[in-house]
C-alpha positions as CSV (number, residue, x, y, z in Angstrom):
1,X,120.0,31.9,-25.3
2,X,120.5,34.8,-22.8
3,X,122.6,32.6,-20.4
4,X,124.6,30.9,-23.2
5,X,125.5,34.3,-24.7
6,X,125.5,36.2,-21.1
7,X,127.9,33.1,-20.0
8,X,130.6,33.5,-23.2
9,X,131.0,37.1,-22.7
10,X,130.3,37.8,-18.7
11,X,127.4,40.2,-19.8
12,X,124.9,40.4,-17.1
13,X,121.7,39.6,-18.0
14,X,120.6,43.7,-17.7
15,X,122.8,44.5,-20.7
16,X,120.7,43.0,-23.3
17,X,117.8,45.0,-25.0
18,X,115.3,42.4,-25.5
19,X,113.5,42.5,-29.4
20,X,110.8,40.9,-29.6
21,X,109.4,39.1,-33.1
22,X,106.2,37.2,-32.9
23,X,106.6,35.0,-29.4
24,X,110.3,34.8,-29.3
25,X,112.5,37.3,-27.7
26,X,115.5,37.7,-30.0
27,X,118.7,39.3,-28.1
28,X,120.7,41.9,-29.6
29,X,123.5,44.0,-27.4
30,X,124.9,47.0,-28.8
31,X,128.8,46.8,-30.4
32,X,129.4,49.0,-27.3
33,X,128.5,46.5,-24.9
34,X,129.8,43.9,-26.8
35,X,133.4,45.7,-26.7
36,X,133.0,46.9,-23.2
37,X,132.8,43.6,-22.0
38,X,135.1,41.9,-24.2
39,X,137.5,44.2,-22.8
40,X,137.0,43.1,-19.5
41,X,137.9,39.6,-21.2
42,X,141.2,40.2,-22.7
43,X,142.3,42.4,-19.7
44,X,145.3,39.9,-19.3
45,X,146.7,40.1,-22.8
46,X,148.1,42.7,-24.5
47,X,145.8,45.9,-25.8
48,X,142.7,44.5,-24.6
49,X,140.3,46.8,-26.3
50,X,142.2,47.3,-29.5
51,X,141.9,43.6,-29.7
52,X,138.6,43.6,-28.9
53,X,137.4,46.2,-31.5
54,X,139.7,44.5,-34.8
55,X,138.0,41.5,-33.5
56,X,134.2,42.6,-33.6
57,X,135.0,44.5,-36.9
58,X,136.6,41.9,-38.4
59,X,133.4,39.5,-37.7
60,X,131.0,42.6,-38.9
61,X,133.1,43.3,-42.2
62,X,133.3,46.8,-41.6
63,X,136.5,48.8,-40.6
64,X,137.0,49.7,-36.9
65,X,136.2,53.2,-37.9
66,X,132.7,52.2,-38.6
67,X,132.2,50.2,-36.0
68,X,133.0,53.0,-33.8
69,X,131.1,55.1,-35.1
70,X,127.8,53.5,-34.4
71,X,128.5,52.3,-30.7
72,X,124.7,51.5,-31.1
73,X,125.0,49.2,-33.9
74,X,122.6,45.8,-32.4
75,X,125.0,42.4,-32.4
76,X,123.2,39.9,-34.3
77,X,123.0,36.3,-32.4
78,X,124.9,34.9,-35.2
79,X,127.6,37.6,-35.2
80,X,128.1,36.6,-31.7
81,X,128.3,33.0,-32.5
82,X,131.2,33.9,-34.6
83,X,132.9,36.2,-32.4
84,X,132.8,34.1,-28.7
85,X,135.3,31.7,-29.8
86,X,137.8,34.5,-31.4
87,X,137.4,36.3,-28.1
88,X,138.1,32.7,-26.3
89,X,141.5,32.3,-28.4
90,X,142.5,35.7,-28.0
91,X,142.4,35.4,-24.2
92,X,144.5,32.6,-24.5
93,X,147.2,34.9,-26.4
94,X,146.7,33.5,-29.5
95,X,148.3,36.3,-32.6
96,X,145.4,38.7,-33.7
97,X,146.8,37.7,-37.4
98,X,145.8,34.1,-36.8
99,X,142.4,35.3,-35.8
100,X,141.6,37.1,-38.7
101,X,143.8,35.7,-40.6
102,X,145.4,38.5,-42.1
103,X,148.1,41.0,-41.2
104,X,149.7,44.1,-42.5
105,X,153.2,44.1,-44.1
106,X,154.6,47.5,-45.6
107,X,151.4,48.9,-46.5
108,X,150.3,45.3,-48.2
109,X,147.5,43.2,-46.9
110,X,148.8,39.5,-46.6
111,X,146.6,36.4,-45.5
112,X,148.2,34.2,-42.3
113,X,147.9,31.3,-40.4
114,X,149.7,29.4,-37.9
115,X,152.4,28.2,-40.3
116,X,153.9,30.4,-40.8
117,X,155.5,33.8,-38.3
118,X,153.4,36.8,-37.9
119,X,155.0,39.7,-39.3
120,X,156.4,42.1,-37.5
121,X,156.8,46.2,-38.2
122,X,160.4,45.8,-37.1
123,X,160.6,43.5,-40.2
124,X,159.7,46.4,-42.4
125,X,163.6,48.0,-41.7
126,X,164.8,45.4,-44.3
127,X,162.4,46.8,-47.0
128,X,163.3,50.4,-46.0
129,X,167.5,49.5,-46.8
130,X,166.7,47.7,-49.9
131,X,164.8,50.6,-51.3
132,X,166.8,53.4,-49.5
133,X,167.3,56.5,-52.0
134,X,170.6,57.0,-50.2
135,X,171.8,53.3,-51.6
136,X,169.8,52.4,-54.7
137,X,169.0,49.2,-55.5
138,X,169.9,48.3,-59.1
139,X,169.4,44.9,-61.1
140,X,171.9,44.1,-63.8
141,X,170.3,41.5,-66.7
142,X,171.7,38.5,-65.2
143,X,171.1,39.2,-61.5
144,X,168.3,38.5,-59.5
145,X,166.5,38.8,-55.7
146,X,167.1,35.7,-53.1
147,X,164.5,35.5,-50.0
148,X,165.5,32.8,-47.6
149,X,163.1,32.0,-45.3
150,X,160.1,34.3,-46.8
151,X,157.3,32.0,-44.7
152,X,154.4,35.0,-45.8
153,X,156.4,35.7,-48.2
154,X,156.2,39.5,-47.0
155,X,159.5,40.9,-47.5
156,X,159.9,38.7,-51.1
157,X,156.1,40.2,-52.2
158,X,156.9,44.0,-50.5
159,X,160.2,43.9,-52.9
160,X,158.7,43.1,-55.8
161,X,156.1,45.4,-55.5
162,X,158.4,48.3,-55.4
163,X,160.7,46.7,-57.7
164,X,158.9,46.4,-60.5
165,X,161.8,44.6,-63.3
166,X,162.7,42.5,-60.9
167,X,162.5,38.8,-60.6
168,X,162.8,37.3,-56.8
169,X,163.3,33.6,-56.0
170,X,161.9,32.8,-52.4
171,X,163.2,30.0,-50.5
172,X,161.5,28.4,-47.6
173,X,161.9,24.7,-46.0
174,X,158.1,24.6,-45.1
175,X,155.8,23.5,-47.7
176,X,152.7,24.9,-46.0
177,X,154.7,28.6,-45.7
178,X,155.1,28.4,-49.1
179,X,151.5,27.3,-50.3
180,X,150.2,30.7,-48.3
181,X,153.0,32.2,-49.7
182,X,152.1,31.7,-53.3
183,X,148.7,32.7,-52.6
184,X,149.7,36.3,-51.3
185,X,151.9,37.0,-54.3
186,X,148.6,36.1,-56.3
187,X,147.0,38.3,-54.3
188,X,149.2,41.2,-54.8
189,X,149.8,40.7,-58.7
190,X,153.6,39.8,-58.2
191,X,153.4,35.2,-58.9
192,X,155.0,35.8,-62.3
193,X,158.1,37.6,-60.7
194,X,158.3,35.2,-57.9
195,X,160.1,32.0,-58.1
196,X,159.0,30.1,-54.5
197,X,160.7,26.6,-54.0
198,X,161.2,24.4,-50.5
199,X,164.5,24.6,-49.6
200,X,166.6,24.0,-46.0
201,X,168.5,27.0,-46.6
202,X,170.1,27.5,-49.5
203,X,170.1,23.5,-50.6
204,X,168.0,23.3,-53.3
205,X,168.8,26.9,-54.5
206,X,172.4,25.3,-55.9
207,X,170.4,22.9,-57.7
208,X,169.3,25.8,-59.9
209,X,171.2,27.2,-63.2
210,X,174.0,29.5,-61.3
211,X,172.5,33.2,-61.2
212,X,174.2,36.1,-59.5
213,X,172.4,37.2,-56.8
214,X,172.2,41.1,-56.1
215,X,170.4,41.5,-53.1
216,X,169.6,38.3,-50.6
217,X,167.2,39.1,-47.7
218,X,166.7,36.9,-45.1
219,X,164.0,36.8,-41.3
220,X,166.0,33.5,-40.6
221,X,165.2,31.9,-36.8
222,X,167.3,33.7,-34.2
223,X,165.8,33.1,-30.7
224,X,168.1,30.6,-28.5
225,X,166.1,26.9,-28.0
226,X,166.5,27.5,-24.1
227,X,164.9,30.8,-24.4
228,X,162.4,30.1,-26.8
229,X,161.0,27.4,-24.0
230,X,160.0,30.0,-22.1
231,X,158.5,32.7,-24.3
232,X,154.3,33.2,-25.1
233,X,155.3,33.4,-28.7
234,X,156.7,29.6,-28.6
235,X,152.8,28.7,-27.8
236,X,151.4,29.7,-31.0
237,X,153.4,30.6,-33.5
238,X,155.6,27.9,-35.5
239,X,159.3,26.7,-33.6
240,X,160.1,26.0,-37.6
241,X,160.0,29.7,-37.6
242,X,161.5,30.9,-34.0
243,X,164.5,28.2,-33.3
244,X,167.8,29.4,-33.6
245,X,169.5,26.8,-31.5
246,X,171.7,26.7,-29.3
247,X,173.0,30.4,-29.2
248,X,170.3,31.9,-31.7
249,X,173.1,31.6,-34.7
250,X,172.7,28.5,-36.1
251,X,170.6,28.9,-39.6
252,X,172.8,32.3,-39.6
253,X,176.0,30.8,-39.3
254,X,175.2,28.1,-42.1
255,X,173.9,31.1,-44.6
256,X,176.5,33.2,-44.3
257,X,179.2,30.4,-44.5
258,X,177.3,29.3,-47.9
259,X,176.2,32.9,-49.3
260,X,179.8,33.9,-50.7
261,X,178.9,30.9,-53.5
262,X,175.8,32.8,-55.0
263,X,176.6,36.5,-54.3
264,X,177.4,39.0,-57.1
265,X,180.5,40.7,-56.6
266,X,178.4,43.8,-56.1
267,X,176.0,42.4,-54.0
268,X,173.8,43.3,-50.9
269,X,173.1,40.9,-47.8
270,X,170.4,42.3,-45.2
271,X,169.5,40.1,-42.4
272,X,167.5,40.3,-39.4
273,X,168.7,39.8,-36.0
274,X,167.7,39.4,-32.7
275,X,168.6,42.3,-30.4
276,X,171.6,41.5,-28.8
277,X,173.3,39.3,-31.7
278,X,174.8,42.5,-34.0
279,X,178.5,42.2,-32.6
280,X,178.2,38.5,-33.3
281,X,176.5,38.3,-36.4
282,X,178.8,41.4,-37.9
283,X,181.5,39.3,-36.9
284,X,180.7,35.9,-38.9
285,X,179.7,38.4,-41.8
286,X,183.2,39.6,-41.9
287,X,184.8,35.9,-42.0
288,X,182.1,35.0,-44.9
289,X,183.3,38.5,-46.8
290,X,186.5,39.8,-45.3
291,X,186.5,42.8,-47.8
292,X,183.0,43.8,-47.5
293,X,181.8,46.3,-45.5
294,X,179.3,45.2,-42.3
295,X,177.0,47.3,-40.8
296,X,174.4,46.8,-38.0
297,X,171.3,49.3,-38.3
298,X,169.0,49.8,-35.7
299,X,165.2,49.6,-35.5
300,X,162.7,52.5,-34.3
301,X,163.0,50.9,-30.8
302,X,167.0,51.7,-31.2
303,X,167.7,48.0,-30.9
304,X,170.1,46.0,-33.4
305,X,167.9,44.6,-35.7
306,X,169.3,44.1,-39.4
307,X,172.9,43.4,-40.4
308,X,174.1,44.7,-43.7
309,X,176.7,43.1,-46.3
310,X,177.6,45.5,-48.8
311,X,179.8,44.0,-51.5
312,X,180.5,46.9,-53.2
């Protein structure tokens, strides 16, 4: 057992304390050799030792905070069993959501796998418009919320969490997105308000009794095919999710050219972009609403990152 455990984390044979319990000697390392050389593991990938600690935690049950704060704490051969192969896939630079299989989204816990995109904090600016005190969000009895492309479904769930007498319908074309999706707005006590349904775009949305939508959201694909290729993100997360074709634009282009048949004449559109795509996107927005007025906000990094259509 001390090679096969020794081998799996590169722990020399001295860092064990060796228990023993009748004739057998039982091996238990402390969480603080267990991190230190898990560390020296993940020293490749991106925070090494943060990964390392949400990892062990997450295989404990206990918040990093406690696990930090008993650096003693012995590593039970089973724990270990469990962590090796989440240390394994996180040296490959597999997500840290996929490994524990959750992720935080605007304060809200929501479950993920590999179908679906990781949410990101830079996400979290389309929230922050749609509830801005500055421009209130207001529901009138016949309109509603549209979420196209909600794969989590974090930014349909965040919204009506915060929107309480709302009622959102979430579009996605992947029917695995939207079976994790329907479990997090269980989770969250928001599946009465939410209306999910597979759709490529907004397809099977004009199959529905016309509604006026007030606000549509969308985290569409945006990254060009070419440069996708050569991104880590293309290894593990869905293309489904990433692929914007040729120039980035192409699920964007076909949106906005359909949006003007479901938007209320009051009506907000805020989607994400990639960083470099505000001129462009602002421009389409414009031909899809000449009279509305476009705007590209910024995210904390100061990077273009969510176009607005007011309709007002």
């Amino acid at each position: 057992m001390k090679d096969e455990v020794g081998s799996a984390l590169h722990l020399p044979p001295s860092t064990f304390r060796l228990h023993t319990k009748g004739s057998s000697f039982i091996l238990h390392p402390s969480s603080f050799e267990i991190l230190y050389h898990a560390t020296q593991t993940l020293a490749d990938t991106d925070s090494p030792r943060l990964t390392a600690e949400v990892l062990l935690a997450h295989v404990l049950g206990v918040s990093r905070t406690q696990l930090l704060s008993h650096p003693e704490q012995p590593i039970s051969s089973a724990a270990l069993t469990e962590f090796e192969p989440l240390l394994a896939r996180a040296a490959l630079g597999e997500p840290l959501a996929y490994l524990t299989g959750h992720r935080e989204f605007y304060a809200l816990d929501f479950l993920v796998d590999s179908s679906v995109l990781v949410p990101r904090p830079e996400t979290e600016l389309i929230i922050d418009l749609a509830l801005s005190p500055s421009h209130p969000f207001t529901l009138s009895a016949n309109s509603s919320i549209l979420d196209i492309g909600t794969g989590s479904g974090c930014i349909a769930i965040a919204l009506a969490v915060h929107l309480p007498s709302a009622h959102v319908t979430a579009l996605d074309i992947s029917p695995d997105a939207l079976t994790l999706a329907r479990l997090n707005a269980q989770r969250h006590g928001v599946s009465n308000r939410i209306t999910f349904l597979e759709s490529d775009l907004l397809s099977s949305f004009f199959l529905l009794p016309s509604s006026s939508i007030s606000l549509l959201t969308a985290n569409l694909p945006y990254i060009p095919s070419a440069e996708l290729r050569g991104l880590p993100v293309s290894k593990h997360e869905p293309a489904l999710a990433l692929d914007g074709g040729p120039d980035g634009l192409a699920l964007i282009r076909r949106l906005l050219a359909d949006a003007p048949r479901v938007m209320a004449p009051n009506g907000r559109l805020l989607l994400e972009i990639g960083s470099t795509q505000g001129e462009a996107v602002a421009a389409l927005a414009r031909a899809a609403f000449p009279t509305a007025e476009v705007r590209v906000h910024q995210d904390l990094a100061g990077l273009d990152r969510v176009v607005e259509v007011d309709l007002n």
